[in-house]
C-alpha positions in Angstrom: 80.9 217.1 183.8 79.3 216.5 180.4 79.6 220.6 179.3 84.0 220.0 180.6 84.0 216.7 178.6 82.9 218.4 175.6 85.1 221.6 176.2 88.3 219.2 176.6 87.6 217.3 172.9 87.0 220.9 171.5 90.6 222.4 172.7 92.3 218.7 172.2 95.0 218.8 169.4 94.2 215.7 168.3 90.8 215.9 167.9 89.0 217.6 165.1 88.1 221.5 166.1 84.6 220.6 166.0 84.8 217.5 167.8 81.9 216.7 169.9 81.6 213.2 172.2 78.3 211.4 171.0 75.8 210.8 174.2 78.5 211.4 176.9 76.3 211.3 179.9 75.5 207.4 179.7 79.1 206.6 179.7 79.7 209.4 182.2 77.3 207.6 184.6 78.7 204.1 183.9 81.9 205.2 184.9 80.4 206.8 187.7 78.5 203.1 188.7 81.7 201.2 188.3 84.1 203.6 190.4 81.2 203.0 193.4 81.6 199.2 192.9 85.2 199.0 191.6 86.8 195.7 191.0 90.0 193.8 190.8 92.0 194.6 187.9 91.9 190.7 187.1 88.0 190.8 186.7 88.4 193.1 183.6 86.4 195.9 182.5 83.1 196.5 184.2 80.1 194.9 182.2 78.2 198.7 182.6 81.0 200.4 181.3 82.0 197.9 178.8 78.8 197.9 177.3 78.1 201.8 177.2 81.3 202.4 176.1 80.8 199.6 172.6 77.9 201.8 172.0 80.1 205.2 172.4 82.6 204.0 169.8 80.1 203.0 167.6 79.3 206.4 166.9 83.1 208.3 167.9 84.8 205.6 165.8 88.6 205.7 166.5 87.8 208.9 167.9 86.9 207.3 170.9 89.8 206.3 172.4 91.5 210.0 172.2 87.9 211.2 173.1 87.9 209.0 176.6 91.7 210.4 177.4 89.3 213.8 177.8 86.9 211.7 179.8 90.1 210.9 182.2 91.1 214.5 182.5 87.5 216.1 182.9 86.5 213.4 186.0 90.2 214.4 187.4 89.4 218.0 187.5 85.9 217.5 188.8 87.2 214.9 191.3 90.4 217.1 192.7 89.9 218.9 195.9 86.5 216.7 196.5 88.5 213.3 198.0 88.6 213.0 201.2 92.9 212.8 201.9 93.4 209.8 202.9 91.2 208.1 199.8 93.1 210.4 196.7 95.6 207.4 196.1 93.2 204.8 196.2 90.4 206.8 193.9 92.8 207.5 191.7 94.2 204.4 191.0 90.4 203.0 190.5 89.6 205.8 188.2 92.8 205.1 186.3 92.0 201.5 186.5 88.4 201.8 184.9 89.4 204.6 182.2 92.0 202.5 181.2 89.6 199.6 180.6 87.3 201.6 179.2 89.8 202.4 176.2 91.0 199.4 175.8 87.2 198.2 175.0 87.1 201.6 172.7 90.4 200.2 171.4 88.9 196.7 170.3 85.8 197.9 169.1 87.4 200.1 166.7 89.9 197.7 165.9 86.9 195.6 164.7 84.9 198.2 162.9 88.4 198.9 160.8 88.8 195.5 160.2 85.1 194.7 159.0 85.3 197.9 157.0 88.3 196.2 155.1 86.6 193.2 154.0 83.6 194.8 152.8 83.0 197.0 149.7 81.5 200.6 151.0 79.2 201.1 147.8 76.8 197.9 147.7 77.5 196.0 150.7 78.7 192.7 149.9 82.2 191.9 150.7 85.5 192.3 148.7 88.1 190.9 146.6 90.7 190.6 150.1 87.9 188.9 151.5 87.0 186.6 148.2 90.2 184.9 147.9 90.8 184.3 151.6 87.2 182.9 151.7 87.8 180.8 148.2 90.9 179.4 149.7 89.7 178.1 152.7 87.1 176.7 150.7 89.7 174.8 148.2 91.0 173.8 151.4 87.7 172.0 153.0 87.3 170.2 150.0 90.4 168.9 149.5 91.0 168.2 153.1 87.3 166.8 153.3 85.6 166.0 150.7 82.3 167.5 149.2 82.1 170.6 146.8 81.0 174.2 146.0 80.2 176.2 143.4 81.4 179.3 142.3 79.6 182.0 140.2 81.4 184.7 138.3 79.0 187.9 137.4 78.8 190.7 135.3 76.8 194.2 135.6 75.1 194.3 132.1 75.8 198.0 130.4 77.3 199.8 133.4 79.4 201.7 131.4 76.8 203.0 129.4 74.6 203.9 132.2 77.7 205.9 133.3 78.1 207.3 130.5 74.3 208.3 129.4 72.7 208.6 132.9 75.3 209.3 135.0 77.4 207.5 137.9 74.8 208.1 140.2 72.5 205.9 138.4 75.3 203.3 137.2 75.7 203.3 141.8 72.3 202.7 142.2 72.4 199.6 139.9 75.4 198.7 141.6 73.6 198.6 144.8 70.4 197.0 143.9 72.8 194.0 142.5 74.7 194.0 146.1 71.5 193.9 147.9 70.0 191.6 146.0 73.4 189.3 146.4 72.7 190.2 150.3 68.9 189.5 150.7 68.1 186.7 148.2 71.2 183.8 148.4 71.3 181.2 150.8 72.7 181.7 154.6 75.6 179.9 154.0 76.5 181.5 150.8 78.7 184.6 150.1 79.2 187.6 147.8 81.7 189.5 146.7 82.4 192.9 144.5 86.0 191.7 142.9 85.3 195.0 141.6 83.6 197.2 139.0 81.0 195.1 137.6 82.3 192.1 138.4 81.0 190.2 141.4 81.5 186.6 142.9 79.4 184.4 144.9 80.5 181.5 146.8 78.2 178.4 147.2 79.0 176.1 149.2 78.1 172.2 149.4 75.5 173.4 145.9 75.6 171.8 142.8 75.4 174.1 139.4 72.0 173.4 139.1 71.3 174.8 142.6 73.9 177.9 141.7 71.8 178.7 138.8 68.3 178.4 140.8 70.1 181.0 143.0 70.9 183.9 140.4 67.5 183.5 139.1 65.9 184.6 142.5 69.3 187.1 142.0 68.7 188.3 139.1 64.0 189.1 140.1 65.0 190.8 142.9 67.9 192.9 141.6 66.0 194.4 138.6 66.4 197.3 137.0 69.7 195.9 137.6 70.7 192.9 135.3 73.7 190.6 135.3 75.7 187.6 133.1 76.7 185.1 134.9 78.9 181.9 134.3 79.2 179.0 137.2 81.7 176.6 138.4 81.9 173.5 140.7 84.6 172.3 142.2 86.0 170.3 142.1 84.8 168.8 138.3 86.3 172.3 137.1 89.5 172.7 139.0 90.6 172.5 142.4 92.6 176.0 141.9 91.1 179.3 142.4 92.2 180.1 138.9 90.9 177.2 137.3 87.4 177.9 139.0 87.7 181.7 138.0 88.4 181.1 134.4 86.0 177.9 133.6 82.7 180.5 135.2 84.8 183.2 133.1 84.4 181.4 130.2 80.6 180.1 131.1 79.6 183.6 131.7 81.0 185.5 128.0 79.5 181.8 126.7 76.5 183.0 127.8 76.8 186.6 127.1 77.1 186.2 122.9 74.5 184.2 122.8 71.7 186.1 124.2 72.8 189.7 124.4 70.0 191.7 126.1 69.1 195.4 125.8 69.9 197.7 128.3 66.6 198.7 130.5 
């Protein structure tokens, strides 16, 4: 079954020439388990196959769900001419049944990897501009709704382009990601950061004061070293109750901050 799953992906159009299913014989046995126990349609997907099949797409990716119409086709072969006759109709409509299911959980997990992939930036981890300004928003929007406040910080990369240009991208990446990690590994649980994009980065705060913001970027700022940073911080809502009023008051902070104590490149 396994060797005519792998066959059918390799000959399938839609699938890449060298297309081959990752570790098809668990899902091939779920599918097995839950077409001896079937169950109603209304019950949904069978918890075995549900669960084998998130793992599946994990690896396949969208790949999956055109991967799983193979699936269909290799159990239907293997299946045809076994059935007794009088149980063909009702086999096949619980193999149809729990295929279907099984791509429609392919389907969803997908669906979520593409969407997490959209509000994340590939390179260091931390999440994106798209994501920043739906996350600053409803932000703006708990404070003014509620009460209470946040703080916003507004980061540069020091010398990236000059690491670029003397050492290389590679190493102007790999300062990159340390910053991103460090963003990832050293704020608070409730806070978030974002790359806005090239050396620019934003962290969300929220419910801290500047002075907490500050204690914040300097565990920041030990843990991402070689990597070092300028930053500029904003509350709301003493600075603004606009994203663009935040933005440009830690803008300001930050260059502020940036003439007055210029520090060499490591």
């Amino acid at each position: 079954m396994a060797a005519e799953w792998r066959e059918l992906c390799r000959w399938d159009p839609e699938l890449a020439p060298d297309t081959v299913p990752p570790a098809v014989e668990p899902v091939i046995a779920a599918v097995a388990g839950a077409l001896r126990q079937p169950q109603p349609l209304g019950w949904g997907a069978d918890e075995g196959v549900a669960e084998v099949v998130e793992a599946f797409t994990d690896r396949a990716g969208p790949a999956a769900i055109e991967e799983l119409v193979c699936l269909r086709e290799a159990l239907s072969r293997c299946l045809r001419g076994r059935v007794p006759p009088g149980e063909v109709e009702e086999t096949w409509s619980r193999l149809q049944m729990t295929i279907d299911r099984a791509m429609a959980c392919a389907a969803r997990r997908a669906f979520s990897q593409l969407e997490r992939a959209a509000c994340f930036d590939a390179l260091t981890g931390v999440m994106n501009r798209r994501s920043f300004e739906a996350d600053a928003g409803r932000e703006l929007g708990r404070v003014t709704r509620h009460g209470g406040r946040f703080s916003l910080v507004m980061l540069d990369l020091d010398g990236l382009k000059t690491v670029n240009d003397t050492l290389g991208h590679n190493a102007g990446d790999a300062r990159l990601q340390a910053l991103g990690a460090a963003l990832r590994t050293t704020t608070r649980r409730e806070d978030t950061a974002y790359r806005l994009g090239g050396d620019e980065f934003a962290v969300l705060l929220p419910e801290a004061c500047p002075d907490q913001a500050r204690r914040v970027m300097a565990r920041v700022g030990e843990a991402a070293a070689p990597a070092r940073f300028t930053f500029g911080v904003a509350a709301c809502p003493d600075d603004g109750t606009t994203i663009e009023a935040l933005v440009g008051a830690a803008d300001a902070r930050l260059y502020h901050r940036r003439a007055g104590a210029r520090r060499p490149l490591a």
